[in-house]
PyMOL Python script that loads the backbone (N, CA, C, O; Angstrom):
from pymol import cmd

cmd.read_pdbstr("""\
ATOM      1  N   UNK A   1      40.179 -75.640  31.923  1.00  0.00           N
ATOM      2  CA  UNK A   1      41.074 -76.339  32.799  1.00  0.00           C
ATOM      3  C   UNK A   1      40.917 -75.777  34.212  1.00  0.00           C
ATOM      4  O   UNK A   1      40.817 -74.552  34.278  1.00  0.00           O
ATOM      5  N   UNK A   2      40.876 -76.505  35.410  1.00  0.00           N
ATOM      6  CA  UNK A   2      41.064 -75.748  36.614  1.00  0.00           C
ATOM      7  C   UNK A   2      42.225 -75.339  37.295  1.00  0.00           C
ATOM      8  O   UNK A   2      42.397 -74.845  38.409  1.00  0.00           O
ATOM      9  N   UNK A   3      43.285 -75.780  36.016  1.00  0.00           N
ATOM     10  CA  UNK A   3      44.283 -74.574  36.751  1.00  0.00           C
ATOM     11  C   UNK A   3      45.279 -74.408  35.738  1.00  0.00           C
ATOM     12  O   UNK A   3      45.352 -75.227  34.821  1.00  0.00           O
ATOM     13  N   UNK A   4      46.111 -73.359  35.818  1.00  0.00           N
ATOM     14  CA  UNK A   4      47.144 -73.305  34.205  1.00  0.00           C
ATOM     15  C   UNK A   4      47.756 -74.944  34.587  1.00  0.00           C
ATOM     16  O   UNK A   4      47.787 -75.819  35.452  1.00  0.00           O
ATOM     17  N   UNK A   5      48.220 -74.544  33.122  1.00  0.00           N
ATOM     18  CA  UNK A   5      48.953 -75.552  32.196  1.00  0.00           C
ATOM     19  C   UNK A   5      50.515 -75.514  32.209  1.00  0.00           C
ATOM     20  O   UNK A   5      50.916 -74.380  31.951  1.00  0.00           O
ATOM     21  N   UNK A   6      51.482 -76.387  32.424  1.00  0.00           N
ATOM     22  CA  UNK A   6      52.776 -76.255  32.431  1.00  0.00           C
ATOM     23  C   UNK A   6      53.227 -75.415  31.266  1.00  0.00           C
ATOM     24  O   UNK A   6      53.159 -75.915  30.144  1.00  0.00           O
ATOM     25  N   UNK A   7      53.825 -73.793  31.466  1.00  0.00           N
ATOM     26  CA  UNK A   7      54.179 -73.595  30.056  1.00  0.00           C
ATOM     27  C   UNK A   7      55.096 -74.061  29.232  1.00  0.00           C
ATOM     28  O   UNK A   7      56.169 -74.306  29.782  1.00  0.00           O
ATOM     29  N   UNK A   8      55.019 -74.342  27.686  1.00  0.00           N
ATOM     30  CA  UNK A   8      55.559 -75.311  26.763  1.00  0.00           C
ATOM     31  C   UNK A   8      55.487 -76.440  26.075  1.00  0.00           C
ATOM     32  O   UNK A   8      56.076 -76.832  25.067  1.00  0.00           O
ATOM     33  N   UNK A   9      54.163 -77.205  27.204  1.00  0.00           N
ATOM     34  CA  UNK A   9      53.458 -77.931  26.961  1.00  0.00           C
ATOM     35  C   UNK A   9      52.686 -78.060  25.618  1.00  0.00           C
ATOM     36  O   UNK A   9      52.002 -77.075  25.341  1.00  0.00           O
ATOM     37  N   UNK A  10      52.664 -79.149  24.680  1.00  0.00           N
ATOM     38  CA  UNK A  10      52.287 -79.218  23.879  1.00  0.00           C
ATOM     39  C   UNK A  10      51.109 -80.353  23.961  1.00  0.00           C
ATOM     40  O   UNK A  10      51.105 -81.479  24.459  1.00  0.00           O
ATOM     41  N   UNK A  11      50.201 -79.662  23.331  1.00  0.00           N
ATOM     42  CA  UNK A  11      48.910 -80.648  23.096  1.00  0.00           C
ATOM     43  C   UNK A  11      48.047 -80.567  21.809  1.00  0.00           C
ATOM     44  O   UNK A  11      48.247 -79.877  20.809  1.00  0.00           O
ATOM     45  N   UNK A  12      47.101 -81.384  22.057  1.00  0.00           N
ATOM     46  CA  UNK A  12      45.762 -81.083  20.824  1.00  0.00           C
ATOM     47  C   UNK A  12      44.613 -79.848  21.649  1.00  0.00           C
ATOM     48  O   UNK A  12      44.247 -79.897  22.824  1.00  0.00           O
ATOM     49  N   UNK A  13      44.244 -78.837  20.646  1.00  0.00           N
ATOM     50  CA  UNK A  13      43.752 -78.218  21.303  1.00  0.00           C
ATOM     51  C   UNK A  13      42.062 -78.070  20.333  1.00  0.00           C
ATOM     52  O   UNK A  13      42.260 -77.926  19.127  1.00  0.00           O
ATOM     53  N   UNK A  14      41.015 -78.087  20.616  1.00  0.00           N
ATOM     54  CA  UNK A  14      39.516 -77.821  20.148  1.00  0.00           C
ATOM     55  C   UNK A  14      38.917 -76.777  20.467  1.00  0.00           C
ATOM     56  O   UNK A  14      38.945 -76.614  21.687  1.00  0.00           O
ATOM     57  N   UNK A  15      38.449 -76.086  19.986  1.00  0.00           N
ATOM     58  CA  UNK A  15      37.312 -75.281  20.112  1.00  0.00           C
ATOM     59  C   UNK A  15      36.163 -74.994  19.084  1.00  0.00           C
ATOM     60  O   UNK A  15      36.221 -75.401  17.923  1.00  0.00           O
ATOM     61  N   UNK A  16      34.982 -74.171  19.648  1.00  0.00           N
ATOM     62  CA  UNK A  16      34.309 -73.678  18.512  1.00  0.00           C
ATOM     63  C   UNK A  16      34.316 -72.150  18.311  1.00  0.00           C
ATOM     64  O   UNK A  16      34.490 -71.241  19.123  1.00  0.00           O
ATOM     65  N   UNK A  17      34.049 -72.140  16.843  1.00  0.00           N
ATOM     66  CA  UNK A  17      33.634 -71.255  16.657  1.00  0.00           C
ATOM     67  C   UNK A  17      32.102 -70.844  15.589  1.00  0.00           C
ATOM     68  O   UNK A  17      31.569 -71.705  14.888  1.00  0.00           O
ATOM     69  N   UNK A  18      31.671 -69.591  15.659  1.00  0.00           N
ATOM     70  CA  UNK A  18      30.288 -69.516  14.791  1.00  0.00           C
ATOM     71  C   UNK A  18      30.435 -70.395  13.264  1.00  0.00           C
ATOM     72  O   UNK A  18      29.463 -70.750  12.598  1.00  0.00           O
ATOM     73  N   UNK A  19      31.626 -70.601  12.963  1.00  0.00           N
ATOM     74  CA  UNK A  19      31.644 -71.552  11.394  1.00  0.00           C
ATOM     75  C   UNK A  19      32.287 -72.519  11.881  1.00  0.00           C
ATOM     76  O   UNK A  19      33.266 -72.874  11.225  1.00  0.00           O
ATOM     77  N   UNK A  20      32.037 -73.137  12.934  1.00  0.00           N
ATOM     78  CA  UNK A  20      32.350 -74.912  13.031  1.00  0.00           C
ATOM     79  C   UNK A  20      33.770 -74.967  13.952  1.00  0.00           C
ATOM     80  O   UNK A  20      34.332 -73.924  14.283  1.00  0.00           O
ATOM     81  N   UNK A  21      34.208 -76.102  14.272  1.00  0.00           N
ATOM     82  CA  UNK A  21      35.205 -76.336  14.908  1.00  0.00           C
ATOM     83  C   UNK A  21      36.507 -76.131  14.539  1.00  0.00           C
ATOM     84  O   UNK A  21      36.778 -76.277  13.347  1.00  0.00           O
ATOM     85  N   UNK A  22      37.797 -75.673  15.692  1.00  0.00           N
ATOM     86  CA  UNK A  22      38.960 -75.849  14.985  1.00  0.00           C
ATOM     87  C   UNK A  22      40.089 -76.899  15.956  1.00  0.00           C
ATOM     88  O   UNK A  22      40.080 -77.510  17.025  1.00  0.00           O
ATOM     89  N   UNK A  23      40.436 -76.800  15.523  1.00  0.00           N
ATOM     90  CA  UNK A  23      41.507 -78.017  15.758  1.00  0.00           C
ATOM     91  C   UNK A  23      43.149 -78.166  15.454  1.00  0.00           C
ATOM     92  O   UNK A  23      43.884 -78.007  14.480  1.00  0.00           O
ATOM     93  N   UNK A  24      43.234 -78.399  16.274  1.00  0.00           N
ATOM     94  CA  UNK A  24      45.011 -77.931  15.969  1.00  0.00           C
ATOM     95  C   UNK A  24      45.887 -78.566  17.458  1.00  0.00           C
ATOM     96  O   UNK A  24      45.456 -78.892  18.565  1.00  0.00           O
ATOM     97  N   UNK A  25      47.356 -78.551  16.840  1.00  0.00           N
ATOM     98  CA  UNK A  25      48.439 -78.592  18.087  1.00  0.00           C
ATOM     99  C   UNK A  25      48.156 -77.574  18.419  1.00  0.00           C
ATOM    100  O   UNK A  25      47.493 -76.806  17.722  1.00  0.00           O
ATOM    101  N   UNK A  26      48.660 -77.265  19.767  1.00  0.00           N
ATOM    102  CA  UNK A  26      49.166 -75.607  20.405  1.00  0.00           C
ATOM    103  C   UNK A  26      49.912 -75.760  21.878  1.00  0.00           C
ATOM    104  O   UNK A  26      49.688 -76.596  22.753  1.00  0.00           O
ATOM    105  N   UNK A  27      50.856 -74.692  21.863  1.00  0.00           N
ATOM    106  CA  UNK A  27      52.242 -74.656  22.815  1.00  0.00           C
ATOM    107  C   UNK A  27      51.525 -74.109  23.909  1.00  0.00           C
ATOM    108  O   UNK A  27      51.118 -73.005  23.546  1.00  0.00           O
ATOM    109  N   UNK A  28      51.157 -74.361  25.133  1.00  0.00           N
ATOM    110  CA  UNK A  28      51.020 -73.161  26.123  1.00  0.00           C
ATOM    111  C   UNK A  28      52.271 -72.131  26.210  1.00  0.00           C
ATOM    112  O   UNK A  28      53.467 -72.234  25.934  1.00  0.00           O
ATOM    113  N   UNK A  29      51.451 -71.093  26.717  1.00  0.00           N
ATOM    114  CA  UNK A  29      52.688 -69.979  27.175  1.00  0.00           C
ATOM    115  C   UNK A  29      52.153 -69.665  28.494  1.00  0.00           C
ATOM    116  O   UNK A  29      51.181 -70.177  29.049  1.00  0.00           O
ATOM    117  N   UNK A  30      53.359 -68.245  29.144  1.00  0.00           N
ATOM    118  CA  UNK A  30      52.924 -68.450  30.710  1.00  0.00           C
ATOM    119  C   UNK A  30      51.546 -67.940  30.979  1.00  0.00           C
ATOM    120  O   UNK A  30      51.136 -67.036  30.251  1.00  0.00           O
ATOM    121  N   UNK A  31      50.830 -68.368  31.866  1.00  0.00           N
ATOM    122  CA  UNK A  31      49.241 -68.222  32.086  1.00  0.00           C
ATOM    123  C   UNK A  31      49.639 -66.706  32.787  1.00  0.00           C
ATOM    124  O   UNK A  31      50.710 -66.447  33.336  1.00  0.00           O
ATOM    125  N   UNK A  32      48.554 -65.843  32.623  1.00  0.00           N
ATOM    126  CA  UNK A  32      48.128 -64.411  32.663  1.00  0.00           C
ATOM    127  C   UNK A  32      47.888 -64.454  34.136  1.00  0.00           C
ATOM    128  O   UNK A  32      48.706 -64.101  34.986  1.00  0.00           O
ATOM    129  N   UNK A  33      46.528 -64.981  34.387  1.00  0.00           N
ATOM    130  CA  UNK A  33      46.212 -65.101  35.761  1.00  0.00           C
ATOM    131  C   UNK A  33      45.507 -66.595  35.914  1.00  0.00           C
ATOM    132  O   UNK A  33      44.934 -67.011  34.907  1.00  0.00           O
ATOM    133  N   UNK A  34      45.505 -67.294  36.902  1.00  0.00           N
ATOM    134  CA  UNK A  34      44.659 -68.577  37.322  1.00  0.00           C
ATOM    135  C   UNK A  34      43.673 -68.862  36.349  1.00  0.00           C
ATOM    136  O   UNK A  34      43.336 -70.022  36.112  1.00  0.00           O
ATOM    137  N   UNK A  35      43.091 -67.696  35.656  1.00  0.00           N
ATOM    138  CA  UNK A  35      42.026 -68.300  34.830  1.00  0.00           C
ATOM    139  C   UNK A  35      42.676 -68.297  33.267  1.00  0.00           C
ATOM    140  O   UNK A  35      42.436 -69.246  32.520  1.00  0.00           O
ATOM    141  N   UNK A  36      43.277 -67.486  32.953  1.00  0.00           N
ATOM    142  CA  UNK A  36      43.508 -67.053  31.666  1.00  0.00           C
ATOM    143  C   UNK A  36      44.838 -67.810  31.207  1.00  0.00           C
ATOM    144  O   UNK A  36      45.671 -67.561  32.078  1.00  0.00           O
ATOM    145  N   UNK A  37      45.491 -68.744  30.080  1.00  0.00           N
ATOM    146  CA  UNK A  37      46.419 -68.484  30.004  1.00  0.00           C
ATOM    147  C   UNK A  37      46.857 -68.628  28.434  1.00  0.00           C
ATOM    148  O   UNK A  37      46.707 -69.718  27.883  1.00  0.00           O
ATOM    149  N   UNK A  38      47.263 -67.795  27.902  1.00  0.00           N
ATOM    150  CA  UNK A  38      47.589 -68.159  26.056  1.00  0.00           C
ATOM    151  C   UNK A  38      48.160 -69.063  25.674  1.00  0.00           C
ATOM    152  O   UNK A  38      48.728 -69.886  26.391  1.00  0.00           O
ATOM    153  N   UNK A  39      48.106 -69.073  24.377  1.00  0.00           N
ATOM    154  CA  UNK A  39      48.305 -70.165  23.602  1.00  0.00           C
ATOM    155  C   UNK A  39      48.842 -69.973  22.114  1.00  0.00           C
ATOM    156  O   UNK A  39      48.711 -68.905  21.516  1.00  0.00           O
ATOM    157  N   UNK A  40      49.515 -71.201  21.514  1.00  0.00           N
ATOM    158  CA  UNK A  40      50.078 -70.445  20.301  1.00  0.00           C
ATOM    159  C   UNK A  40      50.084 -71.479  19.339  1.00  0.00           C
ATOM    160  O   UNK A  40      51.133 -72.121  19.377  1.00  0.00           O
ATOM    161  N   UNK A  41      49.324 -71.836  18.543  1.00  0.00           N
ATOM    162  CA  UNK A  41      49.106 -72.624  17.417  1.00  0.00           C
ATOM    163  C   UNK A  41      50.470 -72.754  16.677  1.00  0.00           C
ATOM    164  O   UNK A  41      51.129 -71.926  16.047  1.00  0.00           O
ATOM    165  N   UNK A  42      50.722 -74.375  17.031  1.00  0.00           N
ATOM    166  CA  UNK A  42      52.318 -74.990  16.250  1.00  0.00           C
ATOM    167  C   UNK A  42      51.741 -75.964  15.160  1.00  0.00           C
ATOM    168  O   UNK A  42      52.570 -76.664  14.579  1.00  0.00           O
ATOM    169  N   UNK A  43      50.429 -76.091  14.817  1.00  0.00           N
ATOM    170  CA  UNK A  43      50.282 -77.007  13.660  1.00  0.00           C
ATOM    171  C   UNK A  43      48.856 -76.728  13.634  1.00  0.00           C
ATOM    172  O   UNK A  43      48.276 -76.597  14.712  1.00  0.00           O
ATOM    173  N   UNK A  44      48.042 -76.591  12.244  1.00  0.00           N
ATOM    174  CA  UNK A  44      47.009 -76.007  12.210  1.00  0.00           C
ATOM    175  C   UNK A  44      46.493 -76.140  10.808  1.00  0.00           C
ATOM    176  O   UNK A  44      46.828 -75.165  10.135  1.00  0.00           O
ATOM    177  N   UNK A  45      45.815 -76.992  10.170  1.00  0.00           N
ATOM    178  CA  UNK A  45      45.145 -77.352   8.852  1.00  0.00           C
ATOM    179  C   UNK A  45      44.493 -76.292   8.434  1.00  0.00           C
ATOM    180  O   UNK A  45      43.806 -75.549   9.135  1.00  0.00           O
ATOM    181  N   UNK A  46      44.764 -76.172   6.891  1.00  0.00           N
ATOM    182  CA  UNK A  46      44.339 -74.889   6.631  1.00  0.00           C
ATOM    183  C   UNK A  46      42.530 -74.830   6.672  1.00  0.00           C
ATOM    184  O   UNK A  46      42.018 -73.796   7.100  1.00  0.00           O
ATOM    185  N   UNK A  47      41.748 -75.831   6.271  1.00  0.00           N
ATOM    186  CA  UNK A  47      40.654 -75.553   6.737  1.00  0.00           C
ATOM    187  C   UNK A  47      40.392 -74.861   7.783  1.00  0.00           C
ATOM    188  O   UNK A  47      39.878 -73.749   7.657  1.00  0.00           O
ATOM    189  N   UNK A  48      40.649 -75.305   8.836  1.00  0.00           N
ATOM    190  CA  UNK A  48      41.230 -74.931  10.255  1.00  0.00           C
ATOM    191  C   UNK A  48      41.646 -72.987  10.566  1.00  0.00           C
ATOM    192  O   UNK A  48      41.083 -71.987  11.012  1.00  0.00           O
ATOM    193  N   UNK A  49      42.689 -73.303  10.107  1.00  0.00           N
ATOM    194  CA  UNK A  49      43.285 -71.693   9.368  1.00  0.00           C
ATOM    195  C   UNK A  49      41.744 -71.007   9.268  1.00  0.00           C
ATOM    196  O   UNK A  49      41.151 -70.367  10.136  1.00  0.00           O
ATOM    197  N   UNK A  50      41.450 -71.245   8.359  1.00  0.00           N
ATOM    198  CA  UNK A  50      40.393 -70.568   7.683  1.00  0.00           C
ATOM    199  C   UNK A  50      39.407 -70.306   8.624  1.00  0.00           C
ATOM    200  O   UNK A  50      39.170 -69.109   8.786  1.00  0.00           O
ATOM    201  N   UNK A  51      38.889 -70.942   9.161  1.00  0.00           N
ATOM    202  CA  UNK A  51      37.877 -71.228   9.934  1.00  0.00           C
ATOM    203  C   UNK A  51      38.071 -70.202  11.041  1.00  0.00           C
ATOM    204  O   UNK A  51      37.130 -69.416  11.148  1.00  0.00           O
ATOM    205  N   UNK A  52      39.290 -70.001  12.060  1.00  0.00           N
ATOM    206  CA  UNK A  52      39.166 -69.406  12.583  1.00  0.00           C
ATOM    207  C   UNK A  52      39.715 -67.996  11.940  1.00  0.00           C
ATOM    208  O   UNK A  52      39.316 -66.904  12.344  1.00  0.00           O
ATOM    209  N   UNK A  53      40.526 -68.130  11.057  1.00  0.00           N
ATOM    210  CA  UNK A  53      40.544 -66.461  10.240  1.00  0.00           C
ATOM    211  C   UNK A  53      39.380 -65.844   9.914  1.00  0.00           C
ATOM    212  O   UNK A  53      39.287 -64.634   9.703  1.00  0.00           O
ATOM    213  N   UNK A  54      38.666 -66.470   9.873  1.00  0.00           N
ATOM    214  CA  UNK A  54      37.117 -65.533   9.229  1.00  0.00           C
ATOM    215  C   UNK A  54      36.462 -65.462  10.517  1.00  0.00           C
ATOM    216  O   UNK A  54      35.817 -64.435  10.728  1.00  0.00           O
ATOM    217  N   UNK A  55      36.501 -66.433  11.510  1.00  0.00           N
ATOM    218  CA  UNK A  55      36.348 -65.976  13.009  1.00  0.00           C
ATOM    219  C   UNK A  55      36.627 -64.878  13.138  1.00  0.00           C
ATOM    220  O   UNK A  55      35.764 -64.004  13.042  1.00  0.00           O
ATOM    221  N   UNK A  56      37.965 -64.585  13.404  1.00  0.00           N
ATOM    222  CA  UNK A  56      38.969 -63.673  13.924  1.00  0.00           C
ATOM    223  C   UNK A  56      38.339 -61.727  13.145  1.00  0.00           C
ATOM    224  O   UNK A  56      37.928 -60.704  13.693  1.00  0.00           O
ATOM    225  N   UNK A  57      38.552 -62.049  11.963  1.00  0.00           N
ATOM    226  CA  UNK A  57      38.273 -61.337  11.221  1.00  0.00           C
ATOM    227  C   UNK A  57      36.605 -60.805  10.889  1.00  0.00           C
ATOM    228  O   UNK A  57      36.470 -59.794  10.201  1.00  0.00           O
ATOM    229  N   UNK A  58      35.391 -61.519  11.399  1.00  0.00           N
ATOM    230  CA  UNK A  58      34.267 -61.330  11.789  1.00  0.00           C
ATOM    231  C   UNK A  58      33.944 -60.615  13.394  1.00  0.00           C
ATOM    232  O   UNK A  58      33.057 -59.919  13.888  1.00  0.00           O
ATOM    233  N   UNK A  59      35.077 -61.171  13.793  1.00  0.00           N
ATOM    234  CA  UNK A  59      35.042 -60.484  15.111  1.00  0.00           C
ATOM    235  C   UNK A  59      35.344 -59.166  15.291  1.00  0.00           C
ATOM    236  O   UNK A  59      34.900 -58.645  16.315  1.00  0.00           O
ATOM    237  N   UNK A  60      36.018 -58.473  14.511  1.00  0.00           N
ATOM    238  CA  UNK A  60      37.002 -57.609  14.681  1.00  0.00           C
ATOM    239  C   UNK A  60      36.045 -56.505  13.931  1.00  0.00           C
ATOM    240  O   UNK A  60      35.564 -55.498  14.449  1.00  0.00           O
ATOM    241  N   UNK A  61      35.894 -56.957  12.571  1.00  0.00           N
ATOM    242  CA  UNK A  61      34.750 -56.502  12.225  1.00  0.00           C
ATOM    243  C   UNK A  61      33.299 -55.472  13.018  1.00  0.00           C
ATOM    244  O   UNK A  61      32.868 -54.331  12.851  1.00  0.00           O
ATOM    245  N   UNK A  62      32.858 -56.902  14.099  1.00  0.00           N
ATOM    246  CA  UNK A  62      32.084 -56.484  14.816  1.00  0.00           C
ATOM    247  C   UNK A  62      32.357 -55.312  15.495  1.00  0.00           C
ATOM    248  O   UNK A  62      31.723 -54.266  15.362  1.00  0.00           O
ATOM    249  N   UNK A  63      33.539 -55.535  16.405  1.00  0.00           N
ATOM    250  CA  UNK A  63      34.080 -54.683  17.493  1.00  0.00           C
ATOM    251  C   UNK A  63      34.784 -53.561  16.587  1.00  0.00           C
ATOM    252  O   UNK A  63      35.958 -53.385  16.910  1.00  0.00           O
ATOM    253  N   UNK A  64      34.394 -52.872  15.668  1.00  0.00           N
ATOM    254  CA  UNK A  64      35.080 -51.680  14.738  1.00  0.00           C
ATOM    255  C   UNK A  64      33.586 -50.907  14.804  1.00  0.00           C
ATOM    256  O   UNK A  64      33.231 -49.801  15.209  1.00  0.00           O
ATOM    257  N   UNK A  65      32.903 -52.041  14.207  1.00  0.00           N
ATOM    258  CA  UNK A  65      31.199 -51.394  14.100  1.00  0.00           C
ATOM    259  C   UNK A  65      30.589 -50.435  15.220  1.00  0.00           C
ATOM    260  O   UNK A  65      30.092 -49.310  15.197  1.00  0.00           O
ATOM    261  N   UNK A  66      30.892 -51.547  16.382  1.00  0.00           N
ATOM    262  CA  UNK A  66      30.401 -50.874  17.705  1.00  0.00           C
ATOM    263  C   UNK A  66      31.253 -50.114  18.334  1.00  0.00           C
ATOM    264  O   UNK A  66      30.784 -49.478  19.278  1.00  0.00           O
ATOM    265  N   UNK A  67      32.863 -49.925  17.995  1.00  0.00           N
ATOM    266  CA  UNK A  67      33.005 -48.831  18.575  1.00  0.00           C
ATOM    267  C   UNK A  67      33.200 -47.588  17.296  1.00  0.00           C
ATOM    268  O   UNK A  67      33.881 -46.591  17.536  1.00  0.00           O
ATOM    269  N   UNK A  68      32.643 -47.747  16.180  1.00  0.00           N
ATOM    270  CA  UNK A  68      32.495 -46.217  15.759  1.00  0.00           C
ATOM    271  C   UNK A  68      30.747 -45.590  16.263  1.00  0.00           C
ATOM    272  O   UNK A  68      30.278 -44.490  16.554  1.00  0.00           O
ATOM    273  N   UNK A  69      30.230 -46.958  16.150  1.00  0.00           N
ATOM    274  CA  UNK A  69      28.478 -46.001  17.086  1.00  0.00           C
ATOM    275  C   UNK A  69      28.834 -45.857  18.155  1.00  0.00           C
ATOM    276  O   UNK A  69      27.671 -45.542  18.409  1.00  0.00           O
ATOM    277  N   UNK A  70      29.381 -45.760  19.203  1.00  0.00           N
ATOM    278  CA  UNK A  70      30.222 -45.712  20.124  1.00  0.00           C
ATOM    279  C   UNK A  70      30.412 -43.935  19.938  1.00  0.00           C
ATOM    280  O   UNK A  70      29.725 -42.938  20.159  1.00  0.00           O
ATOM    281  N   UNK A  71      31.795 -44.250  19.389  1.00  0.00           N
ATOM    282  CA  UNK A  71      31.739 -42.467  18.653  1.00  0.00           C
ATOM    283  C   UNK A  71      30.939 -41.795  18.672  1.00  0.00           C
ATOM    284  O   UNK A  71      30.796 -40.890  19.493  1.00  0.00           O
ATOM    285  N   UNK A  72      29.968 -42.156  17.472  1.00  0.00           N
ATOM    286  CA  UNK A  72      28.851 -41.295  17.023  1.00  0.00           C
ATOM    287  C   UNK A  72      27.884 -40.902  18.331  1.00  0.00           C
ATOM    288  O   UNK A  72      27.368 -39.799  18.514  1.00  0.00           O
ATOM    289  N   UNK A  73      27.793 -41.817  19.003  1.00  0.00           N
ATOM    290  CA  UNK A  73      27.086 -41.553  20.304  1.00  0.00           C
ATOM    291  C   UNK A  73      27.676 -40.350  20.998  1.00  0.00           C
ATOM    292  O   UNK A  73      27.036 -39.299  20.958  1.00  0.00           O
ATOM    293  N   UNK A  74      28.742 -40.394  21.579  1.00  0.00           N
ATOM    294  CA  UNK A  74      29.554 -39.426  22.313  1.00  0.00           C
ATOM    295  C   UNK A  74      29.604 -38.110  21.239  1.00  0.00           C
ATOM    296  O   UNK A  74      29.525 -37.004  21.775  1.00  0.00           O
ATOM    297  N   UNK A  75      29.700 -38.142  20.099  1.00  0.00           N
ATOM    298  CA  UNK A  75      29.901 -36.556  20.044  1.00  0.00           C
ATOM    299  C   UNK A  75      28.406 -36.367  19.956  1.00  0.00           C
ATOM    300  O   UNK A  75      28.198 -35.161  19.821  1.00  0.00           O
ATOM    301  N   UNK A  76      27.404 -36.974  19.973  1.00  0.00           N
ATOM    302  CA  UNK A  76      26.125 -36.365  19.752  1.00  0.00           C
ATOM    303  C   UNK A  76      26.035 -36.066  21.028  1.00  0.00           C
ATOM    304  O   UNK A  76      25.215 -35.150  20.965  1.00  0.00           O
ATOM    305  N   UNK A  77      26.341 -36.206  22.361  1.00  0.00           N
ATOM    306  CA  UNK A  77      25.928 -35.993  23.975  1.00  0.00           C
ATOM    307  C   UNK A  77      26.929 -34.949  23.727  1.00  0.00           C
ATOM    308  O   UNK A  77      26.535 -33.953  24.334  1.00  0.00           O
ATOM    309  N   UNK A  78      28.637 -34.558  22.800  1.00  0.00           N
ATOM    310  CA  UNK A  78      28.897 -33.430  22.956  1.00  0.00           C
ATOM    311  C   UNK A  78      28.591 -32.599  22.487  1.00  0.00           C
ATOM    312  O   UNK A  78      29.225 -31.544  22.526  1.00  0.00           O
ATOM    313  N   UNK A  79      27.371 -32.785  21.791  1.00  0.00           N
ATOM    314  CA  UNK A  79      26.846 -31.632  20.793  1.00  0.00           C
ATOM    315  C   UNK A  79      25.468 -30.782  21.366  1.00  0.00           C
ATOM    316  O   UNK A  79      25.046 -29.724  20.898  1.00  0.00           O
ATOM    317  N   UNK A  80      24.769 -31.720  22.763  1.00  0.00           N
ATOM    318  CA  UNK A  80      23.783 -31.531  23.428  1.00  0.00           C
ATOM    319  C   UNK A  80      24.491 -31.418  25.029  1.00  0.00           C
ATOM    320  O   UNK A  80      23.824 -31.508  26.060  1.00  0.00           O
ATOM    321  N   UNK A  81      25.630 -31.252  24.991  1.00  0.00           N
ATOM    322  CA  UNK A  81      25.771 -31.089  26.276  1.00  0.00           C
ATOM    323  C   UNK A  81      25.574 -29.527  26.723  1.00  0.00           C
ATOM    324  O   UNK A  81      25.744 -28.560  25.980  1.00  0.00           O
ATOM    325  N   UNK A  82      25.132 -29.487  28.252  1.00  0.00           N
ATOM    326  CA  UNK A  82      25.584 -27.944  28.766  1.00  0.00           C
ATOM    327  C   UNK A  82      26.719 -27.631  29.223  1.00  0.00           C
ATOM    328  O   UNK A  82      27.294 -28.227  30.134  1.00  0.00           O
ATOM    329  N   UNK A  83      27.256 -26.375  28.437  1.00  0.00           N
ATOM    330  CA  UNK A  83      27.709 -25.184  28.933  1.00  0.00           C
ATOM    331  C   UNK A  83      28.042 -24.467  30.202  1.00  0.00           C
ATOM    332  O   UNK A  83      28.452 -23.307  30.166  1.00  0.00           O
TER     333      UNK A  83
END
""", "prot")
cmd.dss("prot")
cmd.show_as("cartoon", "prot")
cmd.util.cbc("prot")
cmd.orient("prot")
C-alpha cells in the first residue's frame, strides 16, 4: 500500500508463502511507521491456518538454526581471541 490503512479497517487480505497462498479477513491495527503496519487475522480457513503455521513455524525454525551457529561462531573467536 502507499500509505497506512485506516486502523480497524476490515478487509480481504492475500499473500504468499513458500507452501502456496493464504487468504483470509484481517483488521488493520495502528501502522508502526509509513511503511509498516500490522495486522490481525479475524477469519481464516483452516487450510489457510495451516499454511501459514508451517510458514511461521519453518521460519522460526530457520532463525533458531542460524542463531545457534551464530553462537558457535562467537565462542570459537572467544576461544582464539588475544589476551
Amino acid at each position: 500500500m502507499p500509505q497506512p490503512v485506516q486502523p480497524g479497517l476490515v478487509g480481504r487480505l492475500i499473500f504468499l508463502t513458500p507452501d502456496g497462498a493464504v487468504l483470509g479477513e484481517a483488521q488493520m491495527l495502528t501502522p508502526m511507521s509509513w511503511e509498516r503496519q500490522p495486522f490481525k487475522f479475524t477469519s481464516l480457513k483452516d487450510d489457510d491456518r495451516d499454511r501459514l503455521n508451517k510458514t511461521i513455524q519453518s521460519r522460526l525454525a530457520k532463525t533458531r538454526r542460524e542463531n545457534e551457529q551464530r553462537g558457535r561462531e562467537r565462542e570459537q573467536m572467544e576461544k582464539f581471541r588475544a589476551w
